[in-house]
C-alpha positions in Angstrom: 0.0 0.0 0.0 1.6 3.5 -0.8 2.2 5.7 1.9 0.1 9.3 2.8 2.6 12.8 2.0 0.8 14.2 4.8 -1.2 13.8 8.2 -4.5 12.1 8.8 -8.3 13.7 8.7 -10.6 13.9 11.1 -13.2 13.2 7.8 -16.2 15.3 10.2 -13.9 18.1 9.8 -13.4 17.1 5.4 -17.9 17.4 5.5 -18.5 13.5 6.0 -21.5 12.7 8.3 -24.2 10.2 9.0 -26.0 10.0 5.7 -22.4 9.5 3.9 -21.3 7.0 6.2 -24.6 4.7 5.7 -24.3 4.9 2.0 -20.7 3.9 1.9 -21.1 0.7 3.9 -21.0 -1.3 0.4 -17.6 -0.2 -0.7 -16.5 -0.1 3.3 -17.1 -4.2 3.5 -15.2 -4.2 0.0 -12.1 -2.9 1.5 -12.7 0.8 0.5 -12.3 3.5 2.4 -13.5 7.3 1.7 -11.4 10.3 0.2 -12.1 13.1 -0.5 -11.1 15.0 -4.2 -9.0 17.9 -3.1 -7.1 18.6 -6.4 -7.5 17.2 -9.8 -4.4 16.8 -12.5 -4.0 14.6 -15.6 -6.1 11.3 -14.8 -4.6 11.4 -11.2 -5.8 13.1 -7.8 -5.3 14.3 -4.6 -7.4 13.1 -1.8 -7.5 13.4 1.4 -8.3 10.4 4.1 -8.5 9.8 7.5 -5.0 8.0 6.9 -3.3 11.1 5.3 -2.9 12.7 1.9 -2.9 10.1 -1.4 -2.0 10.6 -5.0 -4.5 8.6 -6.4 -5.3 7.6 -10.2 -9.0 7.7 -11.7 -9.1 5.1 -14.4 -12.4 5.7 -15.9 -13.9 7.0 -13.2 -17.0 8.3 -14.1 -19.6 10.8 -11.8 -23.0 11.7 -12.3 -22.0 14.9 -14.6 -18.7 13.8 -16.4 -15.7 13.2 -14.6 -14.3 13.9 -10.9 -14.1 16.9 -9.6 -12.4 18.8 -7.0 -14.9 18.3 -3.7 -16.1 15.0 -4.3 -16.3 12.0 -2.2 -14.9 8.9 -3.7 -14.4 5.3 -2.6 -11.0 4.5 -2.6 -8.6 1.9 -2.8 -5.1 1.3 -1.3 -4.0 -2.3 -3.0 -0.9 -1.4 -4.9 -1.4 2.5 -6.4 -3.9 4.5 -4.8 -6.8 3.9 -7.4 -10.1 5.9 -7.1 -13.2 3.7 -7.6 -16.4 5.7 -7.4 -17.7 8.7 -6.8 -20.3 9.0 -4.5 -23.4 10.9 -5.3 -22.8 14.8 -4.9 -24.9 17.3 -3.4 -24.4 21.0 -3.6 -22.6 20.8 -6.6 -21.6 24.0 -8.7 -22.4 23.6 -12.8 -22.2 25.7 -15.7 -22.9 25.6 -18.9 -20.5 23.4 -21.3 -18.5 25.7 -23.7 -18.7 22.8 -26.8 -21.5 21.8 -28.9 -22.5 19.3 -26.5 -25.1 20.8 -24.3 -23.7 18.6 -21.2 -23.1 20.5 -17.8 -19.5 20.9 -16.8 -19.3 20.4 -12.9 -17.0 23.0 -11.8 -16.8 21.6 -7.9 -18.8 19.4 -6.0 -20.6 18.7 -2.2 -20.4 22.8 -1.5 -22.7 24.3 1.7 -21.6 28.0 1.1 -20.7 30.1 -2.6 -18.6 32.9 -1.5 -18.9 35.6 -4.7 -16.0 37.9 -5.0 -15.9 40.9 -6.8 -13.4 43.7 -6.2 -14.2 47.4 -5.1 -11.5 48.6 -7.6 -13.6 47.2 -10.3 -16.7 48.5 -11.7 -19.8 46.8 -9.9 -21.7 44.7 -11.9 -25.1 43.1 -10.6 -25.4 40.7 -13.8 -22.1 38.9 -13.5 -23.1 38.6 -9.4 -26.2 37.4 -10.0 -25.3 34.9 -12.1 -23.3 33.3 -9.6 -25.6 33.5 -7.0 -28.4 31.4 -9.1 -25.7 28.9 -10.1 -25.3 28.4 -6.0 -29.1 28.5 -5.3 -30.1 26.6 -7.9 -28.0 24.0 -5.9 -28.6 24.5 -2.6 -26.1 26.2 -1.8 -25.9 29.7 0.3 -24.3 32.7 -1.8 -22.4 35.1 0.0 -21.6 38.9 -1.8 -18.0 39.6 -1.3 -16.9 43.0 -2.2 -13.0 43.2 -2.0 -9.7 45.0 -2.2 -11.5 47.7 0.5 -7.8 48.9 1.5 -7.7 50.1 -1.9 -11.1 51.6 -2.5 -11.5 55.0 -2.8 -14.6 55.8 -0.9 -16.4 54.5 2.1 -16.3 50.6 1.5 -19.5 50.1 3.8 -21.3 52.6 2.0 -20.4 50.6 -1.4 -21.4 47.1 0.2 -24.7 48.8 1.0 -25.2 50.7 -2.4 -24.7 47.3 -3.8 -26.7 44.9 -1.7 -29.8 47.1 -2.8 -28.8 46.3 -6.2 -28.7 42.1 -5.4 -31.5 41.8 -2.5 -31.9 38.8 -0.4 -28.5 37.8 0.1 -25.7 39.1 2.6 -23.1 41.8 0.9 -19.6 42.2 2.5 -16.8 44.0 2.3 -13.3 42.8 3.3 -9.9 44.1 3.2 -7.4 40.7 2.8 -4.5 42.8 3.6 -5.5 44.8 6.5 -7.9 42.3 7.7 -11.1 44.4 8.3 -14.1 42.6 7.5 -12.9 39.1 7.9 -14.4 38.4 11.0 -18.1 39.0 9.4 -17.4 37.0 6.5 -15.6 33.9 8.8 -19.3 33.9 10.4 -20.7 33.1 7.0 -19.2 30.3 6.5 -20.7 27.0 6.6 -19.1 23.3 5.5 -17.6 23.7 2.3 -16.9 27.3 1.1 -15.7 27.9 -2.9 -15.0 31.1 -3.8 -15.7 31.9 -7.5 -15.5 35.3 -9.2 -12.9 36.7 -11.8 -9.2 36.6 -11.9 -7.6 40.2 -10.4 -10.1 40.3 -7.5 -8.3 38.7 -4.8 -9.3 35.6 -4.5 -5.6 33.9 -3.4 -5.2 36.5 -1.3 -8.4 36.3 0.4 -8.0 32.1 1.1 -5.1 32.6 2.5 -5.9 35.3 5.1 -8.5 33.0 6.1 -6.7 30.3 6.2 -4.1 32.1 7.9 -0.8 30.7 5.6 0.7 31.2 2.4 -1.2 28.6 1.1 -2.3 29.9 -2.9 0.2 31.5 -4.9 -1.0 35.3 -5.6 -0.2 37.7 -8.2 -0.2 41.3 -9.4 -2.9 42.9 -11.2 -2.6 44.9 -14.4 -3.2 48.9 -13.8 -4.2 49.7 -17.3 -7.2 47.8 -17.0 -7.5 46.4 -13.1 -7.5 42.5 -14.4 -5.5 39.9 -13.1 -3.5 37.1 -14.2 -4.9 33.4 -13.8 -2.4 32.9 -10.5 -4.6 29.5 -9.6 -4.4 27.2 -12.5 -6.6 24.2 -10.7 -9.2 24.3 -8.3 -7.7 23.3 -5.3 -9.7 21.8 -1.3 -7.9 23.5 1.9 -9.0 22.3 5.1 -9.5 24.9 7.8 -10.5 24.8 11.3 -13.6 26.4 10.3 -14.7 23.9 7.4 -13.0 23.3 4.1 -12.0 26.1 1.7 -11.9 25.6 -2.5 -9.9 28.3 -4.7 -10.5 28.2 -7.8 -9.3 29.9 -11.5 -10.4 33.1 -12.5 -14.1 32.7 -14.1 -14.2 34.8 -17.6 -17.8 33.6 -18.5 -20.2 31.0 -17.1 -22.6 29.8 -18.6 -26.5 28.8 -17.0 -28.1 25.5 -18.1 -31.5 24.6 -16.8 -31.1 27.0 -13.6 -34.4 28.4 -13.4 -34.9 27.7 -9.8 -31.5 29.6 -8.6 -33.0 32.1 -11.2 -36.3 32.8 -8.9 -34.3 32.9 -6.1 -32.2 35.7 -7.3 -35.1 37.7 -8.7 -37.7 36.9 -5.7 -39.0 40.1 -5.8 -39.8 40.3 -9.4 -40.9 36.6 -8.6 -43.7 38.1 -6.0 -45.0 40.6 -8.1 -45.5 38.5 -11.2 -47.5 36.7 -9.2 -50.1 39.6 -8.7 -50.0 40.5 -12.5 -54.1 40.5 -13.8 -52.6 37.6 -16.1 -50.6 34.3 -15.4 -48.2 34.9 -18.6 -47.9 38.5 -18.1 -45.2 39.4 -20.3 -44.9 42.4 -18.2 -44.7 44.5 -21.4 -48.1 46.7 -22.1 -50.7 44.1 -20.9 -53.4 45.8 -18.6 -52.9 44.9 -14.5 -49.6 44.5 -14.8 -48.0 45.0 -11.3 -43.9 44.3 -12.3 -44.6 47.5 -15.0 -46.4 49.3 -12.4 -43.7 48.9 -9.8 -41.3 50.1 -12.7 -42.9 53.3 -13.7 -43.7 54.2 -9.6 -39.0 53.6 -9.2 -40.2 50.6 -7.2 -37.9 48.1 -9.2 -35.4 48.7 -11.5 -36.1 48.6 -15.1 -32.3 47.0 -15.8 -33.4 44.5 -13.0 -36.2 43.3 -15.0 -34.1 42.9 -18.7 -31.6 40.8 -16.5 -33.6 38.7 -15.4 -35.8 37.9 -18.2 -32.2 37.5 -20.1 -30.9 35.0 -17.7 -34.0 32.6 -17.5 -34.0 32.2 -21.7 -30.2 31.5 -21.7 -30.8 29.1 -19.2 -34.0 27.3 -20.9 -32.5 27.8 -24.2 -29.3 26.0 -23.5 -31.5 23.2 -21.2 -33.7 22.6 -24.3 -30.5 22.0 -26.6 -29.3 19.7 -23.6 -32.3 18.3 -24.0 -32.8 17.7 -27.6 -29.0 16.1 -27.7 -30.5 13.3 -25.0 -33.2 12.7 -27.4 -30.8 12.0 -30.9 -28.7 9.9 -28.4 -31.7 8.2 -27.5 -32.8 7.3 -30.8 -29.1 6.3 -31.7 -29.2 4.1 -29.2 -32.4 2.5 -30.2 -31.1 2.8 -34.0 -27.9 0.9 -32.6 -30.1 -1.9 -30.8 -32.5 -2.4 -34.2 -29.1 -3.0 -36.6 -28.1 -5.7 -33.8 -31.3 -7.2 -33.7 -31.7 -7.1 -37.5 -28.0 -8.8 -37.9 -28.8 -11.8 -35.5 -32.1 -12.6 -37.2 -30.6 -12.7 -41.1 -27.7 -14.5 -39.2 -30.0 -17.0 -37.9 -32.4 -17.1 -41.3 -29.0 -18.1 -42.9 -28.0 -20.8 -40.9 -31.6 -22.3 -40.9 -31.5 -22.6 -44.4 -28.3 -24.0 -44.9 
């Protein structure tokens, strides 16, 4: 059996409980034990295991959405080289959109309690690329958390700015933090629950803010570009750090995401347009000029913003346009399949004519 590089795992403190440990009871009285996916590379992982830290290979390892992830609980097996054998059902996982022609859902990470979306105060503020990110983590299950950093550097009041913007994105908590003085980090260490990634685009701090809550040098940071305030992709893989508090997942800069079949995460982000579409005189309002309209009505009183609206009537037909194409690929492998299954069933019946009439 290979040997861990590191110490052992309390798993509790990795996000194993109860529920975990009854559906793993099959692979346990197979000789498996349970790791979980802390960094993916080239067909091999890390993992991490109440014996210690294993480089482990994934021959065809397949999950419910493609291939592992970073986040995931697998069964694993020590014989000889660390081999991963399954991956155990996720929950809470974080998808977008595939960039190819296939339609499939790319799992970004996987089993996360809390979406920590960062956005620097440097940077222009922009709901649309927030909100985005905050219906990929409800549409999962998982608690979004508004992080507005780089405050050291802002010039203005930062908690003015977090509160400008949280009446731009209502119904979920707004912060501001400073990685480099510290301010803020308290509040947003009392957000945190389980599993923690923290998504948003390069330049914004993200290194720099994981390892101030970590409290060690743990993600390699970088400088950002003063023409333009972007940053260089300084985490190339998404990468699991366990913390006292939970677990903690960096991950690479995110230039676009794409939303596939999201619309619940897409209500949840636009309750309040939500609540008064359901007072409109008609059930498919199209809030546009149709009579008893209450989402126009709150519109032309400066009760909701107009941009507000055109965002979110945007984001729910990219996401059902790009879940019917998912949808419609599903059916052509479907009748593939069946198309597949006839030819086979046609070959042994001529095969079988044949030999009965020799």
């Amino acid at each position: 059996m290979s040997s861990p590089t590191s110490e052992s795992f309390d798993l509790s403190t990795l996000g194993w409980d109860a529920f975990r440990d009854a559906g793993f009871a099959d692979y346990a009285a197979a000789g498996l034990i349970p790791a979980r996916v802390s960094r993916v590379d080239r067909g091999r992982c890390d993992v991490h295991t109440s014996l210690g830290l294993f480089r482990a290979a994934t021959p065809a390892v397949v999950s419910e959405e493609g291939g592992v992830v970073t986040g995931d609980w697998a069964a694993l097996r020590l014989d000889g080289t660390p081999q991963l054998v399954a991956v155990l059902p996720r929950r809470g996982a974080i998808y977008r959109a595939s960039s190819d022609r296939t339609s499939r859902r790319q799992a970004l990470v996987a089993n996360v309690d809390t979406v920590v979306v960062a956005t620097a105060l440097t940077a222009k503020l922009r709901p649309s690329k927030v909100e985005r990110l905050m219906a990929l983590a409800w549409d999962e299950g998982a608690t979004p958390v508004v992080l507005l950093t780089k405050a050291d550097l802002f010039d203005g009041d930062p908690a003015v700015a977090a509160a400008d913007f949280a009446a731009q994105v209502p119904g979920v908590e707004v912060l501001q933090v400073s990685s480099i003085t510290g301010d803020g980090l308290d509040a947003l260490r009392e957000q945190l629950r389980g599993t923690t990634v923290v998504l948003g685009a390069s330049g914004v701090g993200k290194s720099t803010l994981v390892n101030a809550i970590v409290g060690a040098d743990r993600m390699d940071t970088g400088a950002v570009r003063s023409a333009d305030d972007k940053g260089r992709h300084t985490t190339v893989t998404r990468e699991l750090i366990p913390f006292p508090g939970g677990v903690l997942i960096d991950t690479p800069g995110l230039r676009g995401i794409g939303l596939q079949d999201a619309d619940e995460g897409i209500e949840r982000v636009y309750a309040d347009i939500e609540a008064l579409a359901a007072q409109c005189r008609f059930a498919d309002c199209q809030h546009r000029s149709e009579p008893g309209c209450v989402v126009r009505a709150a519109i032309d009183d400066d009760e909701l913003d107009a941009d507000r609206l055109d965002r979110y009537e945007r984001m729910l037909r990219e996401s059902q346009w790009a879940a019917s194409r998912g949808n419609a690929r599903a059916e052509r492998e479907r009748q593939e399949q069946w198309k597949t299954v006839t030819r086979q069933q046609r070959a042994k019946y001529q095969l079988r004519e044949r030999n009965r009439k020799r």
